[in-house]
C-alpha positions in Angstrom: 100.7 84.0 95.0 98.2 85.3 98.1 96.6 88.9 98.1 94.4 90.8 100.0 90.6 90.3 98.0 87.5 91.8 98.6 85.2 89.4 97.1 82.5 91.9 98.3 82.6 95.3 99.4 81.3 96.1 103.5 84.0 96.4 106.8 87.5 95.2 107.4 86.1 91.3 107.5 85.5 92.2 103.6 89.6 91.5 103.4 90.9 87.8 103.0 94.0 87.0 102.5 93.4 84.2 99.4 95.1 82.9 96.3 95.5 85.4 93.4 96.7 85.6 89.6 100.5 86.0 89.8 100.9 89.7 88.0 103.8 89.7 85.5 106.0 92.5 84.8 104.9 94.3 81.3 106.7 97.2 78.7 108.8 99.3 81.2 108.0 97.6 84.7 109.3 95.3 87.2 108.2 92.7 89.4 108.6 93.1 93.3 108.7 90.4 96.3 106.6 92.7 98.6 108.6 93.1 101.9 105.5 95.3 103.0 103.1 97.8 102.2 101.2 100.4 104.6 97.4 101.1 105.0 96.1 104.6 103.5 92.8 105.7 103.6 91.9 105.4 99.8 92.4 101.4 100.8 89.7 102.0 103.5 87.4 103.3 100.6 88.5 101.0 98.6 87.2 98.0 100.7 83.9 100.0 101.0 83.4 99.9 97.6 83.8 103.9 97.2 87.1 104.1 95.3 87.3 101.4 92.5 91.1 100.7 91.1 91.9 102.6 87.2 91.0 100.6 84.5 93.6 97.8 83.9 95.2 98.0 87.1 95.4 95.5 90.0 92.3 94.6 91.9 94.2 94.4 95.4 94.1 97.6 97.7 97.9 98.7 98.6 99.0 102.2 97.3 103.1 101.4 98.7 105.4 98.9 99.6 108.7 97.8 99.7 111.2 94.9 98.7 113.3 93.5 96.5 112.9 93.2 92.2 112.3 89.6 91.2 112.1 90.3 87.5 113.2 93.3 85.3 110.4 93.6 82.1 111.3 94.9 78.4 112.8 98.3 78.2 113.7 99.2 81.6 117.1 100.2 82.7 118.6 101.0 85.9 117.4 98.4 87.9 118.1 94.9 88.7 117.2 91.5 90.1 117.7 91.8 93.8 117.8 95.6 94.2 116.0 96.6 97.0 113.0 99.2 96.9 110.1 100.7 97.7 107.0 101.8 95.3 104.4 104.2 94.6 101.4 102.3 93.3 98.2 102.4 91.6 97.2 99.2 93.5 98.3 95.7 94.5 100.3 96.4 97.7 98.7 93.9 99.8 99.6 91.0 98.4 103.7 88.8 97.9 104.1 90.6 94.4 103.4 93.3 92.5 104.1 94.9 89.2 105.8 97.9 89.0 106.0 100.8 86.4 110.1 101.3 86.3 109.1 105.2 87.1 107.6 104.7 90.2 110.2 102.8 92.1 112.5 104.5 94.3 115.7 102.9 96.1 115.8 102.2 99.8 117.1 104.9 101.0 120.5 104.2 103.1 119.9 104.1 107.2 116.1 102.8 107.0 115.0 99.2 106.9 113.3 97.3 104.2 109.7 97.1 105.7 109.8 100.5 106.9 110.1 101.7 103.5 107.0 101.1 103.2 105.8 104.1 105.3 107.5 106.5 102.7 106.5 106.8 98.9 103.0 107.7 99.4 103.2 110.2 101.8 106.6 111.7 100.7 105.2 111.9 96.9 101.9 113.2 98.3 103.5 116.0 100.4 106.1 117.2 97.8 103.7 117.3 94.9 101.1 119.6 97.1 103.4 121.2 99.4 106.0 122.0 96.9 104.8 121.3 93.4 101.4 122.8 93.9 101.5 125.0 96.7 104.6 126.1 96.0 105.4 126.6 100.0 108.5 129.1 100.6 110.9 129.5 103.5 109.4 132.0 106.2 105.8 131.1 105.1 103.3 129.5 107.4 102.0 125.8 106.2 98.5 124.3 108.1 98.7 121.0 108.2 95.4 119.1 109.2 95.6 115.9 110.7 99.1 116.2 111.7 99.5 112.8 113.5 98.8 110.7 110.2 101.2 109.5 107.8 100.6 112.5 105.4 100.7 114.5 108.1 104.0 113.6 110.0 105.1 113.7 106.9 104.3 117.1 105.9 105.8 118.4 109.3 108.6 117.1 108.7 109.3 118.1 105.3 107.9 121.8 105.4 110.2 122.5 108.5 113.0 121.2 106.7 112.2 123.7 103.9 112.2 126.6 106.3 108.4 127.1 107.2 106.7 127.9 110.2 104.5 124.8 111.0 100.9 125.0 112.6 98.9 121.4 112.9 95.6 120.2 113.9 95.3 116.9 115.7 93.1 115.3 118.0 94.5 115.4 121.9 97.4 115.7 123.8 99.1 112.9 123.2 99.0 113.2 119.5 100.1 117.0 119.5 103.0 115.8 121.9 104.1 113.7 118.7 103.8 116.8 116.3 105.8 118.9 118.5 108.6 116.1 118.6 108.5 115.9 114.8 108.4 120.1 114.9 105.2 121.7 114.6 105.5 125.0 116.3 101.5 125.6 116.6 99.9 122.8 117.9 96.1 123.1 117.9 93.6 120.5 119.4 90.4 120.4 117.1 88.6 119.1 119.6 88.6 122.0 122.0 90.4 125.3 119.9 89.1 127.1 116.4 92.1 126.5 114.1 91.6 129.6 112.5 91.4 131.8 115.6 94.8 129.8 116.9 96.6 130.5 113.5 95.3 133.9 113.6 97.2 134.7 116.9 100.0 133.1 115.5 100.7 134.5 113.0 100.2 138.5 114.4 96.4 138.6 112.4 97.8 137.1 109.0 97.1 133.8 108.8 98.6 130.9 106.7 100.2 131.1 103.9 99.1 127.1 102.9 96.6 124.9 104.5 97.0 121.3 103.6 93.4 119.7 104.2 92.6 116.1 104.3 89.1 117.2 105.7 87.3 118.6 102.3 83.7 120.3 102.9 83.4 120.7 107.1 86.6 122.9 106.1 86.2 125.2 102.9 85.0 128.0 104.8 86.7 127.9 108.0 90.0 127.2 105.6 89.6 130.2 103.5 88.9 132.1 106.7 92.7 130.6 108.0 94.4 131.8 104.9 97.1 134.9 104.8 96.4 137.2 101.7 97.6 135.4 98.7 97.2 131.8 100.6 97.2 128.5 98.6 94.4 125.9 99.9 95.0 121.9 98.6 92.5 120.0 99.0 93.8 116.2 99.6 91.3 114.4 101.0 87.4 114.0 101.9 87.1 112.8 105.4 84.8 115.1 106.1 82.5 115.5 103.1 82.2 116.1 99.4 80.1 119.4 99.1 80.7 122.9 100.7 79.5 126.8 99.5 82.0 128.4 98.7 82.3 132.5 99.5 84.2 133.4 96.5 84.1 137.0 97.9 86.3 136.1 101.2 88.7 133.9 97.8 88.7 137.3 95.9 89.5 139.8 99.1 92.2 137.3 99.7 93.6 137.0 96.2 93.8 132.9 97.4 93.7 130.1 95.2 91.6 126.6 96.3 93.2 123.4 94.5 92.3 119.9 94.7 94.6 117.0 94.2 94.6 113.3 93.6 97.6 111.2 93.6 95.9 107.6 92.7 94.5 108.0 88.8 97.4 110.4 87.4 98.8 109.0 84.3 102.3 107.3 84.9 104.5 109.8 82.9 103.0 112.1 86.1 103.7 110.0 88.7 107.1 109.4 87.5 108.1 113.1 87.6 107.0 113.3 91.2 108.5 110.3 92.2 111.9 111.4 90.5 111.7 114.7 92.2 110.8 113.1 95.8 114.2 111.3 95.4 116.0 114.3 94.5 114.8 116.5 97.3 113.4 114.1 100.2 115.6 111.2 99.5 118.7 113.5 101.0 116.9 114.5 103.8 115.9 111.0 105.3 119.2 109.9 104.5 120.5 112.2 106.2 118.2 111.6 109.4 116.3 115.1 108.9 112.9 113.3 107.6 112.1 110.0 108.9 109.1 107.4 108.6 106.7 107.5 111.5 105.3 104.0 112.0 102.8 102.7 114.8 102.8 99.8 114.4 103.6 96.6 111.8 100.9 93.5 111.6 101.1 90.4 109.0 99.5 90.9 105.9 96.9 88.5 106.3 95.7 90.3 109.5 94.7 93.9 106.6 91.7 93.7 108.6 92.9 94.6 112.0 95.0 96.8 110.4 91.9 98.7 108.8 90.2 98.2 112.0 93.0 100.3 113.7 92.9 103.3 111.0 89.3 103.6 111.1 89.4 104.0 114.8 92.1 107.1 114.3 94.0 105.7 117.1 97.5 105.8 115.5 100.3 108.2 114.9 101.7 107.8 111.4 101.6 104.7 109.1 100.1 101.4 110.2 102.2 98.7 107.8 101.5 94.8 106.9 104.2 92.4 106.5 104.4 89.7 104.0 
């Protein structure tokens, strides 16, 4: 088959699209035809040499994708040759196939195309498990999302209005706020120009938010706590903006808050499995339904990753950026 390889770690011209072991499908997994698989950040790090793959698991960057099972291994059931799917994955989206543990496939849901299936498992399992699994985010609370325009973050708009919350994002501009409002953010707040925490201070009457979903890390511990309500839930998602932060555990205590940081990548499979089984008991509905729906910028070939990391890094988009076999 042809993957994505990154015979040596540097910028987007690190990705070439070359020949590659065909993977086969093992003890409870299945082998997909990629249809398409999206571009996450951890893929980004990845090709910079920052976020190795688990042990034992595919070399390729790709954390999604969608298509159609070739080949059903030893003691799975449910699933069969032809069904069509999408996957959450430890790796090996960017390439034609993939192997699959059994528990992290999900159907396509009804009403949305094959390749834009792609645009769902990661950021629907990433949002339920730390919106809803962690956070534990109730109707008539306030949720913060940071970077609303991305995939997690469309995502997470759309999923914590659905469950009744008041929605307040961050995003760069605009333009990309203008999107956030369409998908139903009801605080829109341009980090460029306006102190999040001031703007969800006067939104919320002096209380502040109940969660704050942060893909930012250590430019944000502080100003985060400061944002929270009294008994406020902080999850910690991503690093963009660095690894190390003092923490006033004071401001924590006054506030009876809780800080938790979450990874979706290296969790052992039995893990993965629950949250993708209770993403397609809970968010499956609502896309079907129309209420949730992918946000996608833009779809390139496969074999043009680069461009496609090229476009991420650049924070251009709005939503997922996918790559088509």
């Amino acid at each position: 088959m042809h993957a994505i390889t990154i015979e040596q770690p540097g910028g987007p011209e690190a990705l070439v699209w070359d020949r590659a072991p065909e993977p086969v499908a093992g003890e409870g997994e299945v082998l997909v035809d990629i249809a398409a698989s999206a571009v996450n950040r951890a893929d980004l790090l990845q090709r910079q040499g920052f976020y190795d793959p688990p042990p034992g698991t595919s070399p390729h960057p790709g954390l999604e994708c969608s298509g159609r099972i070739a080949a059903v291994g030893p003691g799975v059931s449910g699933w069969a040759v032809g069904d069509e799917v999408c996957a959450l994955l430890t790796g090996g989206g960017y390439a034609e196939r993939v192997a699959v543990p059994a528990g992290q496939l999900l159907p396509v849901p009804a009403g949305t195309d094959l390749a834009t299936a792609a645009a769902l498992p990661e950021a629907a399992c990433t949002v339920w498990s730390n919106l809803f699994m962690v956070a534990h985010l109730r109707p008539g609370e306030t949720v913060l999302v940071h970077g609303g325009a991305s995939g997690i973050g469309t995502m997470a708009v759309q999923l914590a209005k659905a469950a009744g919350a008041t929605v307040a994002v961050t995003a760069g501009g605009p333009e990309k706020l203008a999107r956030c409002k369409e998908l139903g953010a009801d605080v829109l707040i341009d980090y460029r120009t306006q102190d999040f925490v001031a703007e969800v201070k006067a939104a919320t009457n002096g209380a502040g938010a109940d969660v704050v979903l942060d893909i930012i890390g250590a430019k944000y511990l502080a100003r985060n706590v400061d944002a929270l309500a009294v008994s406020g839930r902080l999850v910690v998602i991503g690093l963009q903006g660095g690894v190390k932060a003092e923490l006033n555990l004071g401001a924590l205590l006054a506030k009876r808050a809780a800080v938790a940081g979450t990874t979706l990548r290296a969790r052992p499979r039995e893990e993965k499995a629950a949250i993708v089984a209770a993403v397609r008991e809970h968010v499956w509905p609502l896309v079907e339904a129309g209420r949730v729906r992918p946000v996608v910028h833009t779809v390139l070939p496969m074999r043009e990753a680069a461009e496609a990391h090229r476009l991420v890094e650049s924070g251009a988009h709005v939503g997922k950026v996918l790559l088509a076999v």
